[in-house]
N, C-alpha and C positions, 0 to 999 in steps of 0.2 A: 532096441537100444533104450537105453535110459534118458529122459530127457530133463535137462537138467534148470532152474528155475536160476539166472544170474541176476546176480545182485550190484549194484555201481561199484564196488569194489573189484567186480569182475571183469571189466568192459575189454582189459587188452585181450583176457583168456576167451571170451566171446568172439570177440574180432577175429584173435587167430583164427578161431571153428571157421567164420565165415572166408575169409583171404583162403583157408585151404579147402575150400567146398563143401563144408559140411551147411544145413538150414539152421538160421536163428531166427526166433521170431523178436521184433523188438518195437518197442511204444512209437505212437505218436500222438499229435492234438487230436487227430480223425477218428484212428481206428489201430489195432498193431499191427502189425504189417509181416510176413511171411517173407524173412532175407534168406537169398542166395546173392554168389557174387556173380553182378552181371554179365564179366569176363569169360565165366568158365559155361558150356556150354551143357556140359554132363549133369553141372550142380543146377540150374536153369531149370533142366527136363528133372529134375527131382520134383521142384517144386507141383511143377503140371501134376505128377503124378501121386502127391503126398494131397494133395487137395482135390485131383480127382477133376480138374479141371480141362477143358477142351484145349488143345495148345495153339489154335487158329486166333486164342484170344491175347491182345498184346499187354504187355507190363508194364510197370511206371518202375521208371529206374532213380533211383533215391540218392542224392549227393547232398555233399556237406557245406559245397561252396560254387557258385557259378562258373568258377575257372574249370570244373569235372566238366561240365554240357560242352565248352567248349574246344572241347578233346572231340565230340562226335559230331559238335553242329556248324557251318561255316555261313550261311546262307540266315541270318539272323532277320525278322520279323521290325520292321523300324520301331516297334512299340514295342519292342524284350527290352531294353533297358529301363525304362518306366515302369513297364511290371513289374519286374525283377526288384527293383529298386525297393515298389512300394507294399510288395506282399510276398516278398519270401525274405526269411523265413514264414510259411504259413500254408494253409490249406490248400492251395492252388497248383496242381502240375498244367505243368504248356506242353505240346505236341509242338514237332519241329520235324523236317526232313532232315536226316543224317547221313552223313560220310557215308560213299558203299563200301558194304563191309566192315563200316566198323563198329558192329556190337552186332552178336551172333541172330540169326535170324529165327530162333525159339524166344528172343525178348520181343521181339518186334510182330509177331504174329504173322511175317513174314511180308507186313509191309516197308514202305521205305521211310517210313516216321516211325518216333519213339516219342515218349513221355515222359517226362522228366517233374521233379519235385526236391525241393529242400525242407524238408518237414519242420516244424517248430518245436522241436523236443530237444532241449539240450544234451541228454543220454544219450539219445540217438543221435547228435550230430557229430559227439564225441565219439563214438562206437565207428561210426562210417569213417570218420578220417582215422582209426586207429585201425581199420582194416586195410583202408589204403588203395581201394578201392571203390567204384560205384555198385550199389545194392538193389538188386532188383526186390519188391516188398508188396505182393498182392496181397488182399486181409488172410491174416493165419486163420482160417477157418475151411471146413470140407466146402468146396462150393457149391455154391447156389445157397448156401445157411444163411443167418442174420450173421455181420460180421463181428467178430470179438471186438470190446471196449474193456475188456481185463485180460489180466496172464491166467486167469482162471478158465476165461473163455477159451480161450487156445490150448491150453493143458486140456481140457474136456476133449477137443476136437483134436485133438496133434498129438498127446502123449505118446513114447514109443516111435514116433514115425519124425521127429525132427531132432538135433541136437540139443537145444535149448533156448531158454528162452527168455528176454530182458524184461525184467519187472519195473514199472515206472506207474501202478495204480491206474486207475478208469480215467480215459483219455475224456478231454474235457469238451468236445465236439459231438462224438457220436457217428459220424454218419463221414462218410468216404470225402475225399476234396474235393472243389469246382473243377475240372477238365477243361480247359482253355486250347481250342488248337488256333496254332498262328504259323502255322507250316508253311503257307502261303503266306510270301509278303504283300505282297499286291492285293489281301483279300483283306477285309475289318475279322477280329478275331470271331471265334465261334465258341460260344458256351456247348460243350457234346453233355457232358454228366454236371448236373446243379448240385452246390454245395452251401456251404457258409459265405463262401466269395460269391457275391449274388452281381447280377447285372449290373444292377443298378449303383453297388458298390465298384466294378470296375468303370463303369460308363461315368460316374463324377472323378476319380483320376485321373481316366486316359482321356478326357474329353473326346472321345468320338462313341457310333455305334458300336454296342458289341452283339452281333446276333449270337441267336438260340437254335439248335438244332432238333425238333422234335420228333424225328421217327421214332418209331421203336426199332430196336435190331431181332431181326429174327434169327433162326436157331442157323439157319445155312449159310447166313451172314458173316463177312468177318467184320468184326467191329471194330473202329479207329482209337475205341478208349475201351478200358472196363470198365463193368456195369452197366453195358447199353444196351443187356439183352431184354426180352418180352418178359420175363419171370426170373427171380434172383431175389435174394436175401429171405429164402421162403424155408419156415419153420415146416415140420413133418404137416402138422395141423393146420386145418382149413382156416384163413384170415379174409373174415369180409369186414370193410371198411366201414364205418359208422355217420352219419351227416350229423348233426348237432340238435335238430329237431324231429331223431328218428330211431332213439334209445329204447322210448316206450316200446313203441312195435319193433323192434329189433328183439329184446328180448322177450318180449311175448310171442311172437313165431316161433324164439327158437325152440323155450319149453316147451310149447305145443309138438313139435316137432320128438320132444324125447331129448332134447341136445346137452350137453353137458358143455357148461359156458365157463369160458374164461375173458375178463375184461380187460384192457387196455388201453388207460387212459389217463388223463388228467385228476386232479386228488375231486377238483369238484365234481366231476362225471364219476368219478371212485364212490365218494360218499352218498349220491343220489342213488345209484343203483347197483352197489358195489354186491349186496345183500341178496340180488338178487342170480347172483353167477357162483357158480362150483368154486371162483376163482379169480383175483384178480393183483393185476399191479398196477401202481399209480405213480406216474410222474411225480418230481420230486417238487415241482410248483406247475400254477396253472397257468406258462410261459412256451411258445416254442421253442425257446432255447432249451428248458426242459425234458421239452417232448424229443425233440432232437436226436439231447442226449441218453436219454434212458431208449429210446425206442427199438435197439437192437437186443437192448439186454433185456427189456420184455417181453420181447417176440421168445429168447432162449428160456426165462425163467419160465413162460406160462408154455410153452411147447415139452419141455426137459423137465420140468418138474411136480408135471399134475398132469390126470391122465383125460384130456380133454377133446370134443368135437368140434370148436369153433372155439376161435380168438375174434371178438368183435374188440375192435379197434379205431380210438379216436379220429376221423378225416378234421384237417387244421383247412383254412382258409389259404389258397397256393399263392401267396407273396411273399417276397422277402424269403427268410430265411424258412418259411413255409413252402417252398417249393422243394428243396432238396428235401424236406420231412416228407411230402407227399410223394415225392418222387421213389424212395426205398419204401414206402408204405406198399403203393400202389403195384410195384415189381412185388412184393413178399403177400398182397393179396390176388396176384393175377389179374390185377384191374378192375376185382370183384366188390362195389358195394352194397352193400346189404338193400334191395328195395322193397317198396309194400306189395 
């Protein structure tokens, strides 16, 4: 099929595609997102299969307006209207137990909770309420890839295999939402997947704990969020991680070694020893919010564009908004960083 690139003038002709089951992929602040209508169950197993994804793993269902969750959740968390209140629209999906039955059990991974999101895109908030429905939106990318932050990303990885796709330019985040489950009322919320919405930033609104979930999920696991497996977001090329006082011998093993290097990192780690790699890209400042945001798109430029053995890749200090950077790093190197 032809997949076709929509423009905001297009948004009802999108919509339709989606209300009748065809895939749109369309923007958010995160990442783009891979729509199907949540409803249909047929266009749902599309998606699994256009992305090549394992279907044990569950979806974040995308709405425009709180009144949609309401449709599937009755059993409210005493802290959802506070969250809700103060971070959506925004990076943040909540996990919730749902109605039985009602939303098809290929959204849900075949557990009894779902995941839910109001993204902070106003195309996309327009698109959702003009299909008229809720959207299910894993990142438009084959999985287990870096996930697309452009409609170029997704055209590369989707063409042919979806109907089309919303253009809305390089999402301004980079890297997937916070994952908050609050399924349990009676439990303090749990951070599963770190994002922009950082602890610390929900624990000064909600005034209470918010814990942290740190396993990893393994392959036979079903996982309560996306993104919770052992390895994900992993370019074809070997990525080991870099510590900050360990560039020198990082890249001296590797030439030794024969390796054909590609770098990724911040402009001052670029211009120190950018000279001395096959290859590199550089954040667009020496900020995490930076690193953040370019860091999927330099896993694909230096994997897709240069034919190389090793991506050595900036490791950031895990706070703040340094932890979700570490956290997609760390999944897209297998945990691997570079030692003496």
């Amino acid at each position: 099929m032809d997949t076709k690139i929509y423009q905001e003038v297009e948004l009802v002709e999108a919509a339709h595609q989606i209300a009748e089951g065809q895939l749109v992929a369309f923007p958010t602040e995160t990442v783009y997102g891979l729509g199907a209508n949540a409803l249909l169950e047929d266009s749902v197993r599309q998606v699994f299969e256009v992305k090549g994804r394992p279907s044990d793993n569950p979806l974040i269902v995308h709405v425009a307006d709180f009144s949609q969750v309401e449709e599937y959740v009755d059993n409210f968390h005493p802290l959802t209207k506070k969250i809700v209140a103060n971070f959506w629209p925004g990076p943040l999906t909540l996990i919730f137990f749902i109605k039985k039955a009602s939303l098809p059990l290929v959204v849900t991974g075949g557990l009894s909770t779902a995941a839910f999101r109001m993204p902070d895109n106003k195309k996309t908030l327009e698109f959702i309420k003009l299909a008229g429905v809720p959207i299910v939106g894993p990142s438009a990318n084959t999985s287990g890839k870096p996930s697309p932050t452009t409609a170029q990303h997704v055209y590369h990885d989707l063409k042919g295999k979806i109907a089309g796709i919303l253009d809305d330019g390089a999402t301004e985040i980079g890297v997937e939402s916070t994952v908050l489950d609050i399924s349990d009322p009676t439990k303090p919320p749990m951070i599963l997947r770190p994002g922009a919405i950082t602890k610390e930033a929900l624990e000064a609104v909600l005034k209470t704990t918010v814990e942290v979930d740190r396993h990893l999920v393994e392959e036979n696991e079903v996982p309560k969020s996306p993104g919770m497996k052992y390895k994900h977001y992993s370019p074809d090329t070997k990525v080991l991680m870099v510590r900050p006082d360990d560039w020198q011998a990082a890249l001296k093993v590797s030439r030794e070694k024969g390796l054909k290097i590609g770098i990724l990192a911040s402009p001052s780690v670029v211009s120190s020893w950018g000279n001395q790699a096959e290859a590199s890209f550089s954040y667009q400042e020496n900020t995490i919010e930076a690193a953040t945001r370019g860091l999927f798109a330099g896993l694909r430029a230096l994997d897709e564009g240069t034919d190389l053995d090793v991506i050595l890749a900036e490791a950031f200090p895990e706070e703040g908004l340094g932890i979700a950077y570490m956290n997609r790093l760390k999944k897209a190197a297998a945990q691997n960083f570079f030692e003496k």
